[in-house]
C-alpha atoms as one frame of an Amber mdcrd trajectory, in Angstrom:
protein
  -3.639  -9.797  43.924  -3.216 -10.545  40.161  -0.092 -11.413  38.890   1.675
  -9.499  36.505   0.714 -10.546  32.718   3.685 -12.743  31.241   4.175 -11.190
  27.666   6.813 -12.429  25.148   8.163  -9.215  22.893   9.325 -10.995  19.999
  11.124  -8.346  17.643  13.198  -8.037  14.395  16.487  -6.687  14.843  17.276
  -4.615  11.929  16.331  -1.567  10.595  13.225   0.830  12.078  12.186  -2.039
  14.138  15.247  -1.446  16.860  13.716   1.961  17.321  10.339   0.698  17.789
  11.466  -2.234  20.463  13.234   0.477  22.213  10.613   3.170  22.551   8.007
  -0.052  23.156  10.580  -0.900  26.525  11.304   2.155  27.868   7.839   2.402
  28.555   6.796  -1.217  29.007   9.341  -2.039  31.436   8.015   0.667  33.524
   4.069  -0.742  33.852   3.449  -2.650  37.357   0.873  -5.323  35.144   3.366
  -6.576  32.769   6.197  -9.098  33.149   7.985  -8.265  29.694  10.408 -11.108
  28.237  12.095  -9.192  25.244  13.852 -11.735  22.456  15.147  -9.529  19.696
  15.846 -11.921  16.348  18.401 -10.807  14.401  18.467 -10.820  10.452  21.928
 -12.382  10.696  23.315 -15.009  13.709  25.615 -17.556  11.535  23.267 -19.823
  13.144  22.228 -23.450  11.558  19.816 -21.520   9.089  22.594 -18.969   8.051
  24.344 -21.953   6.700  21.281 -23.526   4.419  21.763 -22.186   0.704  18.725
 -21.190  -1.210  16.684 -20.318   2.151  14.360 -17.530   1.862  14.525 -14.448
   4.305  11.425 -14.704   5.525  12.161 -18.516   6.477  15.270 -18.139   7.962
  13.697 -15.626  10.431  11.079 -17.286  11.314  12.919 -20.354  11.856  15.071
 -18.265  14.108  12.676 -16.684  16.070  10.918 -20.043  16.775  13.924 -21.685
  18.128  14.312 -18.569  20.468  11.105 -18.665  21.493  10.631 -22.536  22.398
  14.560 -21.722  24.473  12.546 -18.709  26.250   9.404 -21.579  27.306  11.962
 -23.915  28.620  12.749 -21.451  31.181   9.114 -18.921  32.188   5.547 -19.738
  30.567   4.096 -17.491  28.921   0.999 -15.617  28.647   0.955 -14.065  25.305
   3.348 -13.418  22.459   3.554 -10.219  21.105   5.633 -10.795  17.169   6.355
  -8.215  15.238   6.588  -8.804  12.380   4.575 -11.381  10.808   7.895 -12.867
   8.643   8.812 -14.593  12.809   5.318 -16.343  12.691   5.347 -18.598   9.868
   7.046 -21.621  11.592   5.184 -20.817  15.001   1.728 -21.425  14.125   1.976
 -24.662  16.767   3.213 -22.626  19.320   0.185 -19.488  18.745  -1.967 -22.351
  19.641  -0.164 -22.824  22.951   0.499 -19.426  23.248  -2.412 -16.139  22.655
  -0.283 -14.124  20.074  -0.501 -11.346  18.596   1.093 -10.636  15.107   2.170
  -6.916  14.672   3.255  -5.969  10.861   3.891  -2.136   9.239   3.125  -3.681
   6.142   1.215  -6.431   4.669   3.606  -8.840   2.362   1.661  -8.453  -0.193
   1.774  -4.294   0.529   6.087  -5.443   0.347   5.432  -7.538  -3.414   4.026
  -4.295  -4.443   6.954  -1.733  -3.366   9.211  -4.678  -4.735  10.940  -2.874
  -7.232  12.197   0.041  -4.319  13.125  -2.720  -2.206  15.532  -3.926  -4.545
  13.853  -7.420  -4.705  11.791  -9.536  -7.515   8.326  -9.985  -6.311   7.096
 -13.692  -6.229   4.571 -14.739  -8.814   2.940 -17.827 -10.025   2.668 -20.809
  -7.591   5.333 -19.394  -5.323   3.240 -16.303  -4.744  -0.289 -18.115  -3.933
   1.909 -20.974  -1.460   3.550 -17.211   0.383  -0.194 -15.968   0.664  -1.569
 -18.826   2.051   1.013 -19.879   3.880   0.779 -15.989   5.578  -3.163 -15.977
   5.663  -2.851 -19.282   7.857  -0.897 -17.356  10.251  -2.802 -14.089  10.603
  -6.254 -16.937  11.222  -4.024 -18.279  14.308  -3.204 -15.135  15.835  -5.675
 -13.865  18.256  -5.133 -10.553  17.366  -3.840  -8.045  15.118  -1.535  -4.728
  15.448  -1.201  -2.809  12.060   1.021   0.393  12.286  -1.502   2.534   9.764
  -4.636   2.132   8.091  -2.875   1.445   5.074  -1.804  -2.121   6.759  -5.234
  -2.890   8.277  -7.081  -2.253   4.836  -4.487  -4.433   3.446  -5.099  -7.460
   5.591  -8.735  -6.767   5.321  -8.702  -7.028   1.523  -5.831  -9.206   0.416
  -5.767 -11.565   3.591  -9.584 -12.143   4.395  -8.593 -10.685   7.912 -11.824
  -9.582   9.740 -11.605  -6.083  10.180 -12.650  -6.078  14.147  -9.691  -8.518
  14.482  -7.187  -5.590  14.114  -6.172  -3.072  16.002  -4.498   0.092  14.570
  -1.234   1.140  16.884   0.785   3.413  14.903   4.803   3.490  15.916   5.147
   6.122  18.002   8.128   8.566  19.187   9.028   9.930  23.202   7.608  13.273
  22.433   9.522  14.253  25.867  12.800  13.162  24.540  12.297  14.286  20.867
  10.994  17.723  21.302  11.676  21.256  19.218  14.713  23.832  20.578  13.865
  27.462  19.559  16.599  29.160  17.267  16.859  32.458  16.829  16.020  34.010
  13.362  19.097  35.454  11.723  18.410  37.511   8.682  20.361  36.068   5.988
  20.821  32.511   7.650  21.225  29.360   5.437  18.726  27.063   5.800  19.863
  23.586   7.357  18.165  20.657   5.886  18.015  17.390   7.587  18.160  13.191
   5.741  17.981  10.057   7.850  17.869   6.950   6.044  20.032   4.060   6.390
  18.899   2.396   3.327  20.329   5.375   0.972  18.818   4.607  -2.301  15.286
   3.454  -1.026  15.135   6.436   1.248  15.263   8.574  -1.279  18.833  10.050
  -0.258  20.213  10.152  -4.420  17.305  12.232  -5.009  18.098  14.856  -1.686
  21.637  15.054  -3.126  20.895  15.742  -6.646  18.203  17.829  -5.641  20.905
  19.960  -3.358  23.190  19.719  -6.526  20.306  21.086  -8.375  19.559  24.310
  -6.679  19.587  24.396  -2.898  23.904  24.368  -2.038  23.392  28.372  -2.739
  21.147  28.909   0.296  20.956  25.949   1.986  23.131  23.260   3.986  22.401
  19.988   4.069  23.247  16.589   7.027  23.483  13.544   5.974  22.539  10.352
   8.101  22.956   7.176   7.135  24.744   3.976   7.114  25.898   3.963   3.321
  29.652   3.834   3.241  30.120   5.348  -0.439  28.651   8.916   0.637  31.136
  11.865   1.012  30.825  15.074   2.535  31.407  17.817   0.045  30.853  21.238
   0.086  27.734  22.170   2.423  27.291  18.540   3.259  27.670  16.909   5.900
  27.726  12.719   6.292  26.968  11.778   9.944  26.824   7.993  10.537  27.406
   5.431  13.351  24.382   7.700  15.309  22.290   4.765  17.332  18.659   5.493
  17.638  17.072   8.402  20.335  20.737   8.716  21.000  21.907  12.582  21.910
  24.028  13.530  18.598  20.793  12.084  16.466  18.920  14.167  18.464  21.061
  17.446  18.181  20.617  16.926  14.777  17.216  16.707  14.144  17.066  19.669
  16.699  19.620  21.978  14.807  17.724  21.271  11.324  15.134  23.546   9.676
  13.515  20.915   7.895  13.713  17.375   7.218  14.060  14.978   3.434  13.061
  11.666   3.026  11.441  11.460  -0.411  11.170   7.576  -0.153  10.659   5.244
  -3.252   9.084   3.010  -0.945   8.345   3.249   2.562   5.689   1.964   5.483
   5.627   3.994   8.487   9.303   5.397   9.164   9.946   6.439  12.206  12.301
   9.254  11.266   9.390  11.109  10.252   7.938  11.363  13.287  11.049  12.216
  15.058  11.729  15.013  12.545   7.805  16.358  13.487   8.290  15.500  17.000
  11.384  18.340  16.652   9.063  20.663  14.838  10.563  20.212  12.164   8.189
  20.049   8.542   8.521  16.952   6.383   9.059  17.218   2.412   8.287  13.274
   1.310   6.799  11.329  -0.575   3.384  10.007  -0.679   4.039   6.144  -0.717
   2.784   3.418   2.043   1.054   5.031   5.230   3.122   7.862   5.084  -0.294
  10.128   3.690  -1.553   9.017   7.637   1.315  10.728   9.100   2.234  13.508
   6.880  -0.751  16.057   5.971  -0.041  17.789   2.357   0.433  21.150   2.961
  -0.030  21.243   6.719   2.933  19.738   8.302   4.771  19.369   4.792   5.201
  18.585   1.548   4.583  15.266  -0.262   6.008  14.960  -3.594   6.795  12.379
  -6.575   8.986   9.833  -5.945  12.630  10.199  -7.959  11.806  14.014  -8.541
  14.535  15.827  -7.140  12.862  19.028  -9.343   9.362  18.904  -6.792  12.265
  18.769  -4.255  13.908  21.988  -4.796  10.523  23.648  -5.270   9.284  22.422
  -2.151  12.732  24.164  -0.501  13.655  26.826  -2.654   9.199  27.951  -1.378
  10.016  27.071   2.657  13.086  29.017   2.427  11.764  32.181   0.867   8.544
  32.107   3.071   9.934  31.392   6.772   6.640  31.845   8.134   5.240  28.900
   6.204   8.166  27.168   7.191   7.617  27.767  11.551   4.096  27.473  11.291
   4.394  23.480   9.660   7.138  22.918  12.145   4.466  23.908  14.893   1.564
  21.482  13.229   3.622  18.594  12.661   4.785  18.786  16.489   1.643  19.429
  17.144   0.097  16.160  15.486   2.827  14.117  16.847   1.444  15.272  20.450
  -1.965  14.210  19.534  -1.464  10.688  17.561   2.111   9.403  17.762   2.659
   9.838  21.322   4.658   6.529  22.432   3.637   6.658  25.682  -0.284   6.950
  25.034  -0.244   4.471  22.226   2.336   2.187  24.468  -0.742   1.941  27.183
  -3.207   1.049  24.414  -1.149  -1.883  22.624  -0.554  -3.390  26.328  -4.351
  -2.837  27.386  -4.926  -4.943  24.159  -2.546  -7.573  25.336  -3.419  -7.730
  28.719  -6.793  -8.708  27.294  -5.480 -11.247  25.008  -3.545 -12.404  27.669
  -6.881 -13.627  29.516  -7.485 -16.274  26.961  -5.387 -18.722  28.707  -3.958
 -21.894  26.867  -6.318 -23.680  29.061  -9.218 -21.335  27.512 -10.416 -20.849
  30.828  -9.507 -17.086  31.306  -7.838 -17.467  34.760  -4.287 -18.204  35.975
């Protein structure tokens, strides 16, 4: 009989990525072929290279994630490394030639140096910049494989990186579409509508823009939740601040299930994963059209993108949904409907491990067996 595949899950802690490790091993952890060790790295550990001024991000956390890894050896070999995202490989190029590994990223850094400005960060330029990209295209050589969350991310590594295209794989995040799923509410003539933000990062999410937008012209017909983690937001009149909610918990849940459609007109953005919840509860998307999100939400199908920073296309987009209830159910129905057919967690959970298992073959040894 052949033993179980020995897989390292080697994960950022922080943000949309603690969703993603979390659907990934409530699924993984239930395959009879894979031995998953999971090693989340945290952004923050007031470790050694907490301490070092000057030390960029990306270093830090790679540093990090190296020094859990190598702790991780000393106690199981491994069979393949699974990091995601590619700021944990820099300083472990020695051990992906020990180790098959497989870099996952939602976007490229050089997809990140253009969204800069959203992020709230100067993008690197000169000598700095070319050192980053090589240093980054040295790592995505080692890996034996690569998992981009969208088309937007492949095309990027393709064109910017020199990364063969049949070297990546395309594995969007996905979302339990039998945990996340619609609730029918009756239609009450007359009823308010109940819009729906989830963003932790406030500004970069967009949330200024669903508040001034509400401001604007929706508080007369419409009610509005707030999610997040930003401390300075106050419930006012119609609004309502929910925070503290952990991810696929119950009260996020109820949320997104007692909403008639959800906000997130992002300045910048990858692939969030509170899109695809909000479809996976039927709910239509208004949003913006910036990083993959074009690959997840369909213009006019299962929502609305709009400009970036214009609450204005915001209201429209609402003040149309909320006279025309009809359009409204029938996007709810496509965008659940898409999620069924290309964000399903489980399905695409099955296809990233398939592609591991493989990986997993080429042995250290290169000889393919155990």
């Amino acid at each position: 009989m052949n033993e179980a595949h020995r897989i390292g899950f080697v994960i950022e802690r922080a943000l949309g990525h603690i969703t993603h490790a979390e659907n990934l091993r409530h699924w993984v952890d239930r395959e009879a072929g894979v031995d998953p060790h999971w090693m989340m790295v945290p952004h923050q550990a007031q470790d050694t290279w907490d301490k070092l001024p000057g030390m960029p991000f990306s270093v830090r956390l790679s540093l990090r994630a190296r020094d859990v890894i190598r702790q991780r050896l000393l106690e199981q070999e491994l069979d393949c490394l699974y990091l995601h995202t590619q700021n944990l490989s820099l300083f472990s190029l020695g051990l992906m030639r020990r180790i098959p590994t497989v870099i996952s990223l939602d976007a490229t850094p050089r997809d990140f140096t253009r969204m800069a400005q959203a992020y709230g960060s100067n993008a690197s330029t000169g000598f700095v910049d070319q050192l980053k990209s090589a240093w980054y295209r040295r790592a995505f050589a080692g890996a034996a494989g690569l998992v981009g969350m969208s088309n937007w991310v492949k095309d990027s590594l393709v064109r910017d990186y020199g990364v063969p295209a049949g070297k990546v794989k395309v594995f969007p995040f996905g979302v339990d579409v039998r945990r996340w799923q619609p609730v029918p509410r009756p239609r009450v003539p007359g009823r308010r509508l109940r819009l729906l933000f989830v963003g932790g990062d406030f500004k970069r999410k967009g949330g200024h823009e669903v508040l001034e937008a509400f401001q604007m012209g929706l508080s007369g017909s419409c009610e509005l939740d707030i999610a997040t983690s930003e401390p300075a937001i106050s419930p006012g009149s119609s609004v309502r601040v929910h925070s503290g909610l952990a991810p696929n918990s119950a009260p996020l849940r109820k949320l997104y299930a007692e909403a008639d459609l959800f906000l997130l007109p992002s300045r910048g953005d990858a692939t969030p994963i509170a899109i695809l919840e909000a479809m996976a509860s039927g709910l239509p998307v208004i949003t913006t059209g910036v990083g993959a999100i074009p690959e997840m939400v369909e213009d006019g199908v299962t929502g609305y993108l709009v400009p970036p920073s214009r609450p204005q296309a915001i209201v429209d987009a609402v003040t149309y949904l909320e006279g025309h209830r009809e359009a409204l159910s029938r996007m709810g129905q496509a965008a659940r409907a898409t999620v069924e057919e290309k964000f399903d967690a489980q399905t695409i959970c099955k296809h990233l491990l398939a592609f591991l298992a493989e990986v997993s073959e080429h042995r250290r040894d290169g000889s393919g067996h155990r």
